[in-house]
N, C-alpha and C positions, 0 to 999 in steps of 0.2 A: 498625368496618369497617377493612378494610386498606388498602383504596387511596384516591386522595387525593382522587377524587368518588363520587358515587351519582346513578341515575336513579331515580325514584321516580315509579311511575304508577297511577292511580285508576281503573278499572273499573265501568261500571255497566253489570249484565246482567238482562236479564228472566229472573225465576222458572222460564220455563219452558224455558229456554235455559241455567242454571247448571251440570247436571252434562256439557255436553258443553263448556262452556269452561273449567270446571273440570280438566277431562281433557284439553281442549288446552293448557291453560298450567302444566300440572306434570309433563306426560309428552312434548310437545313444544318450547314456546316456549321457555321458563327451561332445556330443554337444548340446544337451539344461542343462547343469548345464554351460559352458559354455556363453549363452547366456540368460540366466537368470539375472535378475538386483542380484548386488551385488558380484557375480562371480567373477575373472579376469581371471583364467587360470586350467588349468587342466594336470595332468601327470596320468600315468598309468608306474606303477611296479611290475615286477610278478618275485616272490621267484625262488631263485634257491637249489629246494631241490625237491625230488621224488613224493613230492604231488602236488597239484595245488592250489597254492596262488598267488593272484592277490588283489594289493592292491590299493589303491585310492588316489592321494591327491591333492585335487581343494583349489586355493588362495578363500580368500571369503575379502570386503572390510572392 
């Protein structure tokens, strides 16, 4: 990463609730954390295990 912290957040969403927060946090969220001062970058990673985890980690400067 490039800058000299990261925030890193864990998500747990009900099943039936996945593809619209899915779609809030890759088409929304992550672009204005994004383009917020101090920012630099953004990833999005989702567990591979029988529940739905989706985790967060934005560079910050």
């Amino acid at each position: 990463m490039r800058g000299a912290g990261f925030l890193a957040i864990w998500s747990d969403v009900e099943r039936k609730d996945l593809t619209d927060y899915r779609h809030w946090l890759t088409r929304g969220h992550t672009t204005k954390r994004v383009t917020a001062s101090g920012f630099l970058a953004t990833r999005v990673f989702q567990a591979r295990r029988t529940f739905a985890l989706d985790g967060r980690i934005t560079s910050v400067e």
